[in-house]
C-alpha positions in Angstrom: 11.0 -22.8 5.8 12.5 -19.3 5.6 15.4 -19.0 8.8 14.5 -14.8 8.5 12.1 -12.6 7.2 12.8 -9.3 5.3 9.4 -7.5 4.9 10.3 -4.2 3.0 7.2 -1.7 2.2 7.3 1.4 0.7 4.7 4.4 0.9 2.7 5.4 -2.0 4.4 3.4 -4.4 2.4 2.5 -7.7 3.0 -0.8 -9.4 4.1 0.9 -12.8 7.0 2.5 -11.2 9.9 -0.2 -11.9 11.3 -1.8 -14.7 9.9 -4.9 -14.0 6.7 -3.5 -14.6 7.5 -1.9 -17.9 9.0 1.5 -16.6 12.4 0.7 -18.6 14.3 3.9 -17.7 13.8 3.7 -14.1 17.2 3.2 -11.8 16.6 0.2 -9.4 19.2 -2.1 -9.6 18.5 -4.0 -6.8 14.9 -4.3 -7.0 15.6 -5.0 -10.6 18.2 -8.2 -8.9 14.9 -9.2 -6.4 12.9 -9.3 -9.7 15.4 -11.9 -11.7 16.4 -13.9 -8.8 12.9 -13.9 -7.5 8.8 -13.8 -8.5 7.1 -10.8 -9.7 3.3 -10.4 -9.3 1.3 -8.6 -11.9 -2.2 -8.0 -10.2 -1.5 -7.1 -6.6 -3.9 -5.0 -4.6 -4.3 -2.8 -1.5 -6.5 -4.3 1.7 -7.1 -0.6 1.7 -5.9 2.7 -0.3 -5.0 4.6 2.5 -1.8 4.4 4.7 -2.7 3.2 8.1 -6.0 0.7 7.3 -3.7 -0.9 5.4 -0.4 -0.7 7.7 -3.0 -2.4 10.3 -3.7 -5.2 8.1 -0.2 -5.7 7.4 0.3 -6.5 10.5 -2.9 -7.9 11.6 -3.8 -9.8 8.1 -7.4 -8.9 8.4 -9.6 -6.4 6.7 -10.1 -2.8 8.0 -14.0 -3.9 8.4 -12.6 -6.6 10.9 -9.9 -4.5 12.5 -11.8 -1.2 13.0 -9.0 0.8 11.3 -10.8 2.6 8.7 -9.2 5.6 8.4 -5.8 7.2 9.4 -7.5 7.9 12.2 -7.5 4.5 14.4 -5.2 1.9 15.2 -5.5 -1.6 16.1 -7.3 -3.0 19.5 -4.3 -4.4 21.6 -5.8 -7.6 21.6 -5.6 -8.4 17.8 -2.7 -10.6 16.9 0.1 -9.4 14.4 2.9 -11.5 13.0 5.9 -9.6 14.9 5.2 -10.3 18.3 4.3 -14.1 17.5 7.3 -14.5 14.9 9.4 -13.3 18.1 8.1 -15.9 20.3 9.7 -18.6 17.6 13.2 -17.5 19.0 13.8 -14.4 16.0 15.4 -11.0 16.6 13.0 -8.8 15.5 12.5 -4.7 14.3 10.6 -2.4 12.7 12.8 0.3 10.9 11.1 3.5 9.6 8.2 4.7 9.1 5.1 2.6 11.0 2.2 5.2 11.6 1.3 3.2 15.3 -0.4 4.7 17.4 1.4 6.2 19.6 4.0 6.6 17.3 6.8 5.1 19.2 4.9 2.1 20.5 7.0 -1.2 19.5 3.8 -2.7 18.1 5.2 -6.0 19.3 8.9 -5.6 17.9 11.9 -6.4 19.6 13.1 -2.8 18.9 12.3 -0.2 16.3 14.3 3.0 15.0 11.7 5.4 14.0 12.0 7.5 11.0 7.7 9.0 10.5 6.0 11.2 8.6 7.7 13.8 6.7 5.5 16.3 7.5 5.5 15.4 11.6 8.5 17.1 12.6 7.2 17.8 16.1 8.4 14.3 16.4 11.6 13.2 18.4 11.9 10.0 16.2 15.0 8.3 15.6 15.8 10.8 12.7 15.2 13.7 14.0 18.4 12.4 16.5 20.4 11.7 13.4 19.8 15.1 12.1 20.1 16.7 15.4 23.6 14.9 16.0 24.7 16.3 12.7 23.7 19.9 13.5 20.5 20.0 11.4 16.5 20.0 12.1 13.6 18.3 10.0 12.4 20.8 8.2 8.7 21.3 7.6 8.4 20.1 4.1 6.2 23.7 2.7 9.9 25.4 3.9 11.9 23.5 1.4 13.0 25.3 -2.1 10.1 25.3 -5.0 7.4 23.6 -2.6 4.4 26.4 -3.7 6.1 27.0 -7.2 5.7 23.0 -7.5 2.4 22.2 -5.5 4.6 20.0 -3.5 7.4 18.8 -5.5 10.7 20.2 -3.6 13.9 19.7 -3.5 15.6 19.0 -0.2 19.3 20.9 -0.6 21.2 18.2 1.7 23.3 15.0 0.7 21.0 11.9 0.3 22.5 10.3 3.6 20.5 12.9 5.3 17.0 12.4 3.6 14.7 10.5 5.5 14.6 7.4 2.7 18.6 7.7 3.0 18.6 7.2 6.7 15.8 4.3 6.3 17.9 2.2 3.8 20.9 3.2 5.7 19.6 1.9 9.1 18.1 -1.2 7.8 21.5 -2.2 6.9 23.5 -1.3 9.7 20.8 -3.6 11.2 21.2 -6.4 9.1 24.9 -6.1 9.6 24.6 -6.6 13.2 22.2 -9.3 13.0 21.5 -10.9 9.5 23.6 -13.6 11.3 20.6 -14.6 13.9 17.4 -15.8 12.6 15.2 -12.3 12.8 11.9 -10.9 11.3 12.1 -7.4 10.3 10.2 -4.9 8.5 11.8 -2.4 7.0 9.5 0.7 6.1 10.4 3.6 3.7 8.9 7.3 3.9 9.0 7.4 0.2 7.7 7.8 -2.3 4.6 9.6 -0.9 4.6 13.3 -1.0 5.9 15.7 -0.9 7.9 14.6 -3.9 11.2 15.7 -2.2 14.6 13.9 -3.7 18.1 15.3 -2.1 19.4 18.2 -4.7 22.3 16.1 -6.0 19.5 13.4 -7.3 16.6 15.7 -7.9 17.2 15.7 -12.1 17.9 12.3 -12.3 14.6 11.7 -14.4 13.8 15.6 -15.6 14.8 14.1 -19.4 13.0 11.5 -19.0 10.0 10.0 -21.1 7.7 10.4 -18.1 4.5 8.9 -18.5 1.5 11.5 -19.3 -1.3 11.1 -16.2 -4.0 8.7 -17.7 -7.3 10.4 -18.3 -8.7 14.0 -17.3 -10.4 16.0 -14.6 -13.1 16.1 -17.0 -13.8 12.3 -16.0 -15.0 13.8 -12.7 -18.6 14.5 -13.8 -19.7 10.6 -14.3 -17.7 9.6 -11.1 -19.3 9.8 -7.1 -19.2 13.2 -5.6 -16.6 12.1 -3.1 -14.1 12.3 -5.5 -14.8 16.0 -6.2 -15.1 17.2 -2.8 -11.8 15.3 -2.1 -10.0 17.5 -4.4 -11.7 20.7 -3.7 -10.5 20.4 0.2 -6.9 19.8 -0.1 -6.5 23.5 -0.2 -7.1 24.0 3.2 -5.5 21.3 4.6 -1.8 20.0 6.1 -0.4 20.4 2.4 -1.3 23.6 2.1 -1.8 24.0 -1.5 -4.4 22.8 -3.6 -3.0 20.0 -6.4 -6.8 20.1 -8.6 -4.9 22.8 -9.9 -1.9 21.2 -11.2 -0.3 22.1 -14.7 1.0 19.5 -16.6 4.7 21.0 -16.5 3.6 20.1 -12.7 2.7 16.9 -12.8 5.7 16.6 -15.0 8.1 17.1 -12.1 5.9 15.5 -9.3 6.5 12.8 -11.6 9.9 12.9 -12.0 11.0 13.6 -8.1 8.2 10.8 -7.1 11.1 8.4 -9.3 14.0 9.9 -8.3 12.6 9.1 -4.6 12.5 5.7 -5.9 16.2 5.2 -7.0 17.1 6.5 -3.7 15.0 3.4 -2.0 16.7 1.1 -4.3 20.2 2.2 -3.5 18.8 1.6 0.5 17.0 -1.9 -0.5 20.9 -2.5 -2.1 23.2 -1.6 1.1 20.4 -4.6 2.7 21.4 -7.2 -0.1 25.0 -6.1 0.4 24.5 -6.6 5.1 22.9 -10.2 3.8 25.0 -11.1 1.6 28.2 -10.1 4.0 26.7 -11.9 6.8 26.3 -15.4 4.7 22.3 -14.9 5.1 21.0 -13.9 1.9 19.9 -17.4 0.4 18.2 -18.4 3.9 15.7 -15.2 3.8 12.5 -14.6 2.0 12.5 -10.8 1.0 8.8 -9.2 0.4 8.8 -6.1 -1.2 5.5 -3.9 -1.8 3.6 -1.0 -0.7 0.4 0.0 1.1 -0.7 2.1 -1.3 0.0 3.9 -4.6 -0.7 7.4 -6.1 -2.8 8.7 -8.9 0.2 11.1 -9.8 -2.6 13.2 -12.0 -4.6 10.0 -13.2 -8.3 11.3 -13.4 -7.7 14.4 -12.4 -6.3 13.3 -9.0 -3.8 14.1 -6.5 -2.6 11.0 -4.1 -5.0 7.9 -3.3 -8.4 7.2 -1.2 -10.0 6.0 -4.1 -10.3 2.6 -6.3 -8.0 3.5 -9.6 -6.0 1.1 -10.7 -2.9 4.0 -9.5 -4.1 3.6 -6.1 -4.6 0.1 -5.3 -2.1 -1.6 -7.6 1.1 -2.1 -5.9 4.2 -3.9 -6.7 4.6 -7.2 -5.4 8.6 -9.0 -5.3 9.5 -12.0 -3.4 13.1 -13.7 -3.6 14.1 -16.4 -0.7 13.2 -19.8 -0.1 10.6 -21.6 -2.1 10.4 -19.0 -4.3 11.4 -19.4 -8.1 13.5 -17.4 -9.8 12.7 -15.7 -12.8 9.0 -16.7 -12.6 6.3 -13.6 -13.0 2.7 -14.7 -12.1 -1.1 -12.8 -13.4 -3.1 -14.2 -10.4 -5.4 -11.8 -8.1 -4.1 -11.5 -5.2 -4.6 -8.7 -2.1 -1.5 -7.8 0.3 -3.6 -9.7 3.0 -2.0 -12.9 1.3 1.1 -11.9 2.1 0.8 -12.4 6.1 -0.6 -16.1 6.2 3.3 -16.6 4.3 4.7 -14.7 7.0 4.0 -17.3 10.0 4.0 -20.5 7.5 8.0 -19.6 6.1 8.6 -19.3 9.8 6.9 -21.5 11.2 4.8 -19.8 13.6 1.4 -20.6 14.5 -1.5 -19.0 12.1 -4.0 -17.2 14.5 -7.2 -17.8 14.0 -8.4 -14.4 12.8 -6.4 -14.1 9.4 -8.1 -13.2 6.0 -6.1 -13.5 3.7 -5.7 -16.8 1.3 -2.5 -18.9 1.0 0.2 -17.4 -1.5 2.2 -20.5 -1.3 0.7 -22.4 -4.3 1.3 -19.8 -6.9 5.4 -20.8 -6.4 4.8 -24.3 -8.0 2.7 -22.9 -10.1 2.4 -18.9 -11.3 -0.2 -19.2 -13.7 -2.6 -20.6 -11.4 -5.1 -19.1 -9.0 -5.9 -18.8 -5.0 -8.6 -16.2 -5.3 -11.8 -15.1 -7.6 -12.2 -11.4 -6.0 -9.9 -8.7 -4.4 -11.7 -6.4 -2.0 -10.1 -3.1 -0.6 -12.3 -0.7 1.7 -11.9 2.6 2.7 -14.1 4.3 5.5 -17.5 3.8 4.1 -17.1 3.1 0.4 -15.4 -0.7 -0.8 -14.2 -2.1 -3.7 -14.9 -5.7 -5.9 -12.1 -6.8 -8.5 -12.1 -9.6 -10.4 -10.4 -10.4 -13.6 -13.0 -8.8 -15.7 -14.5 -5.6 -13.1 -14.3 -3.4 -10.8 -16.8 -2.5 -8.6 -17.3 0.1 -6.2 -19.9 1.1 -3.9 -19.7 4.7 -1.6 -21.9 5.5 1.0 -24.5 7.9 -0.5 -24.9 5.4 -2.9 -23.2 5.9 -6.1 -21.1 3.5 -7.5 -18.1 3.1 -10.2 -18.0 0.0 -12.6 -15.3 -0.8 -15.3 -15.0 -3.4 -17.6 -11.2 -3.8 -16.4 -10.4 -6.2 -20.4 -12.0 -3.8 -22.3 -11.2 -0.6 -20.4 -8.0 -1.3 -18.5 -7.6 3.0 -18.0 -10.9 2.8 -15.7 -12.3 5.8 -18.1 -15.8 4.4 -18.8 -18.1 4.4 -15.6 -20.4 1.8 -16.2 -22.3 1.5 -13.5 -26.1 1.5 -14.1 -25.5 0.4 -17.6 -28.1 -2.0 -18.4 -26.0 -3.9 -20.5 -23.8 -4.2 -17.4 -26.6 -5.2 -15.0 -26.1 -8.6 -14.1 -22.3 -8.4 -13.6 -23.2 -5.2 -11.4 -25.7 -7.6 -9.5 -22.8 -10.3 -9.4 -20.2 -8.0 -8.5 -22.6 -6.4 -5.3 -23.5 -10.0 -4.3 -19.7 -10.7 -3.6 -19.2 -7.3 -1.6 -22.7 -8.3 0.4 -20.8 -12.0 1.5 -17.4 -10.1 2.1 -19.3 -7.9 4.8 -21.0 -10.7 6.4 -17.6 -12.7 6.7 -16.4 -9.7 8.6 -19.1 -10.0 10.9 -17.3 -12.2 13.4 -14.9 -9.8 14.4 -17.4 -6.7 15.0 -18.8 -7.2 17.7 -17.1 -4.4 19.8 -17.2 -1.9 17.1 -20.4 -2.7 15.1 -22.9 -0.3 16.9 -20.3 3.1 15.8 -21.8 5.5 13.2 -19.1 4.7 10.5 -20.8 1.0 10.0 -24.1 2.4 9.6 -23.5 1.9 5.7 -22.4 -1.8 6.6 -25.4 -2.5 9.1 -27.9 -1.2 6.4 -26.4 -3.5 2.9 -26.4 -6.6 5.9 -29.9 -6.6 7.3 -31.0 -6.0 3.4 -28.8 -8.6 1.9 -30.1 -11.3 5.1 -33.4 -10.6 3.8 -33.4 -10.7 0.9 -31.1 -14.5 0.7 -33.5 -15.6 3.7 -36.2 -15.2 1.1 -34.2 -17.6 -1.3 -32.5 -14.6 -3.3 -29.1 -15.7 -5.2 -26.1 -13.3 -4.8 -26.1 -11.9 -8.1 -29.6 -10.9 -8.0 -28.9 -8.8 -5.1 -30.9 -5.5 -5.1 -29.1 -2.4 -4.1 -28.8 -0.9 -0.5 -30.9 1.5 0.1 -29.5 4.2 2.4 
């Protein structure tokens, strides 16, 4: 059993950002330290590819079908259990430092205390940064007002010392926290900003990775033709919304240097995720914590043709996954499949808290003793109404209006080749719908208060046909399609 908790997430972050993960020239010398003192897992995905459906299963452990949060849109139902408020009832200090996205934005979300750093782009906000700034004689500037944000379709600079950038004041924070009480037994998440756009690193480590070999995006616009409409009209609307400039019209000089900013933003967490080792280490508390360090979401940086995440690409739902602490092994790396809902069963068992009854996700545990081994078959991430299937050999995805996305995953690890209706492919596309039929009906259970709004239509429809069609002694992989 872990005495404390450290639960650090970033925002946007894809898993081939780090070192660990193959990115040699990248800067993170203490997530670099978390990687050899700790495990590293290779095939870690997303509940869901958006920031707040995933924020709420964080929290929640359960899927967005079960919590209601599809979209950034909702928030979780007061009644749902979540890991801070019964991790405090086992005696622990704990806080949530950053950025959260609860709704409201300053509710505690059943912390002990929080100091708020949000959005970048929700500078109406009096967070706990906004103070900071204010204290210092500065506002939180709007990020479309910062030097080269047009020129760059949202890759500025921000022209103040780090210590004033929202990741700075994050990292900063965390550790005056942990300084104060890395002492106590406490469970805290620590939540940076970054890397999620606007790709805005503090002018004095802005060119940090301009001579870089930055990797090329993977893929083409071009890829948009064989792929469901919704990634199309995605890209088309950006123009007009919050961002205020439209990234389907990227350059590659322009990806270049969201690329490079987007890493630079990275080294800045690192030196924050550092100043935390450093409070632990001071206050004697290191050894006796289990660090967890991922995040919701990554970004296609340009991959496909696309700007940011909502989709199913391998740059969107693949996130890094490091633990270091008790019962963790050092130096050990493991391949299993396993979803960031795994991660909050750990949560209550390292500190010994009482599992509710509504978690989803499977036991991470077993993959200490042994990495190589395996807890699941299938991850599933959903976003609104359109879901994903991954197993070691596919992906699977299926959008409302009824077109789909399959890839051979072994044979086409890009995600290039969109297989679905392939004939050739036909029974693992019958296999691979089965499992997303039984993942809908398992979430039945907790949808009873939500299950008769419009955005389950899609859900209602693949049920009643999938019932049938088992009730008439149908196997899973025979599945026919929904019709919608």
């Amino acid at each position: 059993m872990a005495r404390n908790l450290l639960f650090i997430t970033t925002d946007q972050q894809r898993w081939d950002s780090l070192p660990c993960y193959g990115l040699d020239f990248m800067q993170t010398p203490a997530l670099d330290r978390l990687a050899a003192e700790g495990m590293v897992f290779e095939n870690c995905s997303v509940s869901s590819p958006v920031c707040v459906p995933c924020r709420a299963s964080f929290l929640s452990g359960q899927y967005a079908s079960a919590t209601g949060v599809i979209d950034n849109g909702g928030w979780l139902h007061p009644s749902v259990p979540t890991w801070p408020s019964r991790l405090g009832a086992t005696g622990r200090r704990t806080a949530g430092i950053g950025k959260m996205h609860f709704s409201p934005w300053d509710d505690l979300g059943g912390f002990d205390e929080r100091i708020i750093a949000e959005d970048k782009r929700h500078v109406y906000l009096p967070d706990d940064h906004v103070h900071f700034l204010k204290a210092h004689g500065l506002d939180r500037p709007h990020p479309v007002t910062l030097p080269q944000y047009f020129e760059s379709l949202g890759a500025p600079i921000t022209p103040r010392p780090k210590r004033f950038h929202v990741d700075g004041f994050i990292g900063d924070q965390a550790a005056e926290w942990l300084a104060g009480h890395g002492a106590e037994p406490f469970a805290a998440w620590v939540s940076f900003a970054g890397p999620h756009d606007p790709y805005d690193p503090p002018e004095e480590m802005a060119a940090l990775y301009y001579d870089a070999p930055l990797p090329e995006p993977i893929g083409s616009a071009e890829e948009l033709a064989t792929k469901p409409p919704a990634q199309r009209h995605s890209q088309s609307s950006l123009g007009n919304s919050m961002f205020r400039i439209n990234p389907s019209l990227a350059t590659p000089e322009q990806y270049r240097r969201w690329r490079a900013h987007y890493y630079a933003n990275i080294t800045l967490i690192d030196e924050g995720i550092g100043k935390m080792l450093q409070a632990l280490e001071a206050a004697g508390t290191l050894d006796d914590t289990l660090i967890v360090f991922t995040s919701d979401h990554g970004d296609a940086l340009g991959d496909h043709g696309l700007s940011y995440k909502g989709f199913f690409y391998d740059s969107m739902v693949h996130v890094p996954l490091i633990m270091r602490g008790p019962g963790v092994p050092a130096g050990q790396r493991s391949p299993a499949l396993v979803s960031t809902l795994d991660l909050v069963p750990l949560f209550y068992r390292a500190c010994d808290a009482e599992l509710p009854p509504t978690l989803q996700g499977e036991d991470i545990a077993p993959l200490f003793d042994n990495p190589t081994g395996s807890i699941r078959d299938a991850v599933f991430s959903e976003i609104q109404t359109r879901i994903m299937v991954l197993t070691k050999e596919h992906k699977y995805a299926h959008y409302a209006d009824g077109s789909a996305e399959l890839y051979d995953v072994v044979a086409d690890p890009h995600e290039l080749k969109n297989l679905a209706g392939n004939p050739q492919y036909r029974e693992a596309e019958h296999h691979l719908r089965g499992l997303l039929a039984e993942h809908w009906l398992g979430n039945l259970p907790y949808q009873s208060k939500i299950h008769s709004q419009p955005q389950y239509r899609v859900r209602t429809v693949l049920e009643r046909e999938y019932r049938a069609f088992r009730q008439a002694g149908g196997r899973p992989e025979d599945a026919p399609a929904p019709s919608f």
